[in-house]
MMTF fields as JSON, N, C-alpha, C and O atoms, coordinates in Angstrom:
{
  "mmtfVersion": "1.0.0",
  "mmtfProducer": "UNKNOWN",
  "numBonds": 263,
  "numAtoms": 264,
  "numGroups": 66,
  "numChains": 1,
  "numModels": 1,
  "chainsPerModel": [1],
  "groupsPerChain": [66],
  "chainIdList": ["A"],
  "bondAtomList": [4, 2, 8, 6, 12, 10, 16, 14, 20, 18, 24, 22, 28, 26, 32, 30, 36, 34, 40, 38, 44, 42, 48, 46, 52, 50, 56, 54, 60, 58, 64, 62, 68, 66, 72, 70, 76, 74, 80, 78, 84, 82, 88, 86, 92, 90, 96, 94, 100, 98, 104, 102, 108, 106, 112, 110, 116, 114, 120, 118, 124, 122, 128, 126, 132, 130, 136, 134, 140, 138, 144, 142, 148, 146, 152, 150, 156, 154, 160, 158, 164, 162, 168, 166, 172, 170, 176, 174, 180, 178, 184, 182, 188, 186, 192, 190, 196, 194, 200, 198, 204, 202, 208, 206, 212, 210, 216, 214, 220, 218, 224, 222, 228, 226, 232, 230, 236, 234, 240, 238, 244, 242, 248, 246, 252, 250, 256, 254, 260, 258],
  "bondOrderList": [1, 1, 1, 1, 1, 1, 1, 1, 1, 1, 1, 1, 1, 1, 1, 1, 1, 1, 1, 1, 1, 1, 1, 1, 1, 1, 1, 1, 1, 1, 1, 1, 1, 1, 1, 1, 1, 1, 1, 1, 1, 1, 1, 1, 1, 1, 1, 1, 1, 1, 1, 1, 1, 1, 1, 1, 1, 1, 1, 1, 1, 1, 1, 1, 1],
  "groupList": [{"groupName": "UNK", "atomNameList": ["N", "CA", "C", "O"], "elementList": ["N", "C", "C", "O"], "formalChargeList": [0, 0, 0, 0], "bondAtomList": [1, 0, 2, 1, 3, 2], "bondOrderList": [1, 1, 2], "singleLetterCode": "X", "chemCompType": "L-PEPTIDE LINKING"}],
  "groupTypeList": [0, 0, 0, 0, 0, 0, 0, 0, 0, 0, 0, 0, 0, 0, 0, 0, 0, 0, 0, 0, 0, 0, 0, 0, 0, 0, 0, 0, 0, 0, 0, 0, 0, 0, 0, 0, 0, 0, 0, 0, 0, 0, 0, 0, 0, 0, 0, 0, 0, 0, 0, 0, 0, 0, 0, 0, 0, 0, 0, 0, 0, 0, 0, 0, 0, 0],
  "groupIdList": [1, 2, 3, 4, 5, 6, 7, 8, 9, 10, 11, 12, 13, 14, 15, 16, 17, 18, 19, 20, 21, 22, 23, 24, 25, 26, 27, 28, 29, 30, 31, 32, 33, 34, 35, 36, 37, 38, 39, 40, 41, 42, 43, 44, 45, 46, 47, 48, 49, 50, 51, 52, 53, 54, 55, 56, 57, 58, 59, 60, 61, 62, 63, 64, 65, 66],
  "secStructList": [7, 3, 3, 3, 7, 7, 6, 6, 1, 7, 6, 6, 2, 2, 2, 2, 2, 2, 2, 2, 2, 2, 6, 6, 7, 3, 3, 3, 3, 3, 3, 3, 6, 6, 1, 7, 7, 7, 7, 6, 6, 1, 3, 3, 3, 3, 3, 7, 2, 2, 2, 2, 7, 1, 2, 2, 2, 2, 2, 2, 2, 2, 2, 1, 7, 7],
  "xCoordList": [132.865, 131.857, 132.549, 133.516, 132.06, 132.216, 131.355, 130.232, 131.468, 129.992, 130.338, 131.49, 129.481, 129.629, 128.472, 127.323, 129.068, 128.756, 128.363, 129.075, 126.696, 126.692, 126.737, 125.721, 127.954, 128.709, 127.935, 128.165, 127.246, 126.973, 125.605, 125.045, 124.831, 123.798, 123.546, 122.471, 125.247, 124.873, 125.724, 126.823, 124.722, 125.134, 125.941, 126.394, 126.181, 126.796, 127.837, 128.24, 128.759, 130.213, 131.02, 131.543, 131.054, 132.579, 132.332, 133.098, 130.572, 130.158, 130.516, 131.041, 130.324, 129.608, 131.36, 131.561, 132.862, 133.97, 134.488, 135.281, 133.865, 134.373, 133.721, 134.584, 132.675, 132.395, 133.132, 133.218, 133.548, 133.447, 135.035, 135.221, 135.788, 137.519, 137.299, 138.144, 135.824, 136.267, 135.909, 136.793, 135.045, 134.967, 135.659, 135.245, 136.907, 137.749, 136.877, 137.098, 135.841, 135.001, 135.704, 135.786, 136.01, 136.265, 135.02, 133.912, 135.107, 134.564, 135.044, 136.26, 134.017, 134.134, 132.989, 131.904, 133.671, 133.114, 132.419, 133.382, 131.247, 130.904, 130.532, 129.387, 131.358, 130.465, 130.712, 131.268, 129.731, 130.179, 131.38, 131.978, 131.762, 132.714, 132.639, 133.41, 131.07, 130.861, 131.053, 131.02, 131.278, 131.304, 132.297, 131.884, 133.882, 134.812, 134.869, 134.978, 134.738, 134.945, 135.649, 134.94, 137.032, 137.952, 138.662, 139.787, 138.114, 138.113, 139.368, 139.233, 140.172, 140.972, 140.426, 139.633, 140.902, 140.29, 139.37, 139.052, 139.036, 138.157, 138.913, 140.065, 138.174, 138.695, 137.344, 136.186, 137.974, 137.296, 136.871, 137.893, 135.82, 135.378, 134.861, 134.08, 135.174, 134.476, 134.169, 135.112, 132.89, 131.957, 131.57, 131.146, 131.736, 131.613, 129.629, 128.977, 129.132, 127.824, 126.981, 125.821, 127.83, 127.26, 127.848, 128.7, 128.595, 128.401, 127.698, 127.083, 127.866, 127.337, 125.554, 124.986, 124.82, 124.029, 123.818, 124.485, 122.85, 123.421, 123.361, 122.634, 123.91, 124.2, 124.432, 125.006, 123.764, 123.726, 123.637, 124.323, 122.756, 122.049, 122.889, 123.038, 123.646, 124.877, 125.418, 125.471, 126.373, 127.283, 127.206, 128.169, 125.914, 125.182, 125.631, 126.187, 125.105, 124.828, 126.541, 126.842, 127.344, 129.412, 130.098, 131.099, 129.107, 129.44, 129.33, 130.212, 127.614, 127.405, 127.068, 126.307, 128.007, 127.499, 128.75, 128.866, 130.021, 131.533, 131.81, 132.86],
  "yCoordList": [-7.36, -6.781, -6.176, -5.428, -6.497, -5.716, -4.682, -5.154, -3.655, -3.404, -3.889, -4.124, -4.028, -4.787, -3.779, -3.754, -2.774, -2.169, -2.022, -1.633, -2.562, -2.982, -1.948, -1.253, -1.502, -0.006, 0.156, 1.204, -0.685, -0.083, 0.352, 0.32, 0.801, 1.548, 2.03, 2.288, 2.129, 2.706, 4.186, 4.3, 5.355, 6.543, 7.255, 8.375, 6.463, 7.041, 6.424, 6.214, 5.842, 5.045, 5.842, 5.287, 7.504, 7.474, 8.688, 9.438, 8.353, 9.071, 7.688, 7.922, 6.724, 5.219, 5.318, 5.428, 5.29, 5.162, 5.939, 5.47, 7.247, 7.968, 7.392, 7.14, 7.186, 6.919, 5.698, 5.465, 5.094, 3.348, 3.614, 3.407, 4.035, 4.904, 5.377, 5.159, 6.091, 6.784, 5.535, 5.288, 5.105, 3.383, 2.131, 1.068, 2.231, 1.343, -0.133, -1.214, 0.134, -1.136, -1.325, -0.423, -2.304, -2.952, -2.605, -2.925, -1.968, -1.825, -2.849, -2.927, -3.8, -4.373, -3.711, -3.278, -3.765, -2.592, -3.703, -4.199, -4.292, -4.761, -4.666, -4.241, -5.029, -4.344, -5.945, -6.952, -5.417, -6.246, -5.876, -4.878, -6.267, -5.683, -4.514, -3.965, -4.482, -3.025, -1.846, -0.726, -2.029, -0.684, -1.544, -2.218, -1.363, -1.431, -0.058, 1.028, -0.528, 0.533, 1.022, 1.664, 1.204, 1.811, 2.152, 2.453, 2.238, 3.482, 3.472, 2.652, 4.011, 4.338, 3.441, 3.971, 2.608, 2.324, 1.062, 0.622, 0.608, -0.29, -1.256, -1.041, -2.613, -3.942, -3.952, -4.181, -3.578, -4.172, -5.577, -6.222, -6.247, -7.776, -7.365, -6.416, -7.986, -7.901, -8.769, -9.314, -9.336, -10.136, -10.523, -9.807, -11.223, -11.385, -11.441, -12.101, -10.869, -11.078, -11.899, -12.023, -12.689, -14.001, -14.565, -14.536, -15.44, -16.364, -15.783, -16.569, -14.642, -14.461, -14.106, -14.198, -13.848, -12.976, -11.699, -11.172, -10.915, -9.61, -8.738, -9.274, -7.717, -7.053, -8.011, -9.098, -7.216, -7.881, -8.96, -9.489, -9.629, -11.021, -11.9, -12.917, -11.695, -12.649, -12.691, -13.774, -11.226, -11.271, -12.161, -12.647, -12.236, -12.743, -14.588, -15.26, -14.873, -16.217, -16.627, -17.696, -15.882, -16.185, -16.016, -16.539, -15.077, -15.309, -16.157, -16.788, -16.444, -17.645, -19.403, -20.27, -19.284, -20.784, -21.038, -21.6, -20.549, -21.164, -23.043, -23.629],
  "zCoordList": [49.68, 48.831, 47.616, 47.762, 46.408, 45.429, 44.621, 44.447, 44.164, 43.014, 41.856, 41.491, 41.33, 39.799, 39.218, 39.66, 37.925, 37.009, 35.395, 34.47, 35.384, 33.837, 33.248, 33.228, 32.564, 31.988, 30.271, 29.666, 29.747, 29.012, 29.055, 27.959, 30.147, 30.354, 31.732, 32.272, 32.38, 33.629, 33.272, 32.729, 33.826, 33.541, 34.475, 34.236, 35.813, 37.049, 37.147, 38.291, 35.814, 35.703, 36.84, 37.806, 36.536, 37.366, 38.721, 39.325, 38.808, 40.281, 41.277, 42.365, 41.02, 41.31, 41.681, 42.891, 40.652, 41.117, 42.449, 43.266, 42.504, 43.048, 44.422, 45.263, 44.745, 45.979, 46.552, 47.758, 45.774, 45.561, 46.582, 47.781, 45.733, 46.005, 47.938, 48.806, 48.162, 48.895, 50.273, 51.094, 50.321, 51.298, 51.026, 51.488, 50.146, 49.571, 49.212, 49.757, 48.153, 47.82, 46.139, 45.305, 46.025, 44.456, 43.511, 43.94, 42.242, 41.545, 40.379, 40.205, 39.4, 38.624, 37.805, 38.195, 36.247, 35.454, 34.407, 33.823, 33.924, 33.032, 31.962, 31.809, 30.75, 29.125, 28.639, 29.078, 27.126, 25.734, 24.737, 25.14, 23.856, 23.414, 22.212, 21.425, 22.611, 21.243, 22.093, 21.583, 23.511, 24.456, 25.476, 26.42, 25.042, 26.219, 26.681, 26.112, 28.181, 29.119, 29.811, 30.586, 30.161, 31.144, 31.664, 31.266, 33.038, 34.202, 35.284, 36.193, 35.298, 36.436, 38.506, 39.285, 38.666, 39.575, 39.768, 40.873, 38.73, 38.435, 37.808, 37.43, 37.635, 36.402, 35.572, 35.922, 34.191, 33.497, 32.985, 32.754, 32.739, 32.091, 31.031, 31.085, 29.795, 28.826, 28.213, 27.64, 27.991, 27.123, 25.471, 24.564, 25.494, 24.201, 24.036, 24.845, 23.204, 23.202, 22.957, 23.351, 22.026, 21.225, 21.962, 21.075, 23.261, 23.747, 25.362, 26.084, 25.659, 27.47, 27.134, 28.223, 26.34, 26.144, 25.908, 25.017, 26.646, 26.568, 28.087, 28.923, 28.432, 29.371, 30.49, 30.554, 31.404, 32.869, 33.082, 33.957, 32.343, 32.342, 31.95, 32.628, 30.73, 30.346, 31.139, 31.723, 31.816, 33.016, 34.425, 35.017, 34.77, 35.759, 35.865, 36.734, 34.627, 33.609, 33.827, 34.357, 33.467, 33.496, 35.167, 35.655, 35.751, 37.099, 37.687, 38.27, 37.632, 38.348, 38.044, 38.473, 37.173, 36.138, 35.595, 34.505, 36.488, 36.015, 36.617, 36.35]
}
């Protein structure tokens, strides 16, 4: 299991780490590149906007459509 974090409108970035740390679950941190994000603990991915879409949905779209 991983969480996967769309970081540029999630407000619980580094409550969401801290728990994540404490049940040893992988955090993957998701932005575009007008909001790189990170966090100690986490991998960041970053998107380009003009080719993934936007937020989640692009991310979604590059995950599951390699």
């Amino acid at each position: 299991m991983n969480i996967l974090i769309d970081a540029d409108g999630c407000p619980v970035v580094d409550l969401t780490l801290q728990i994540a740390k404490q049940f040893s679950v992988p955090v993957i941190i998701l932005c575009d590149t007008a909001h790189q994000i990170e966090r100690e603990g986490a991998q960041t991915l970053v998107f380009d906007i003009n080719e993934a879409g936007s937020g989640m949905a692009g991310a979604q779209h590059l995950f599951y459509h390699r």
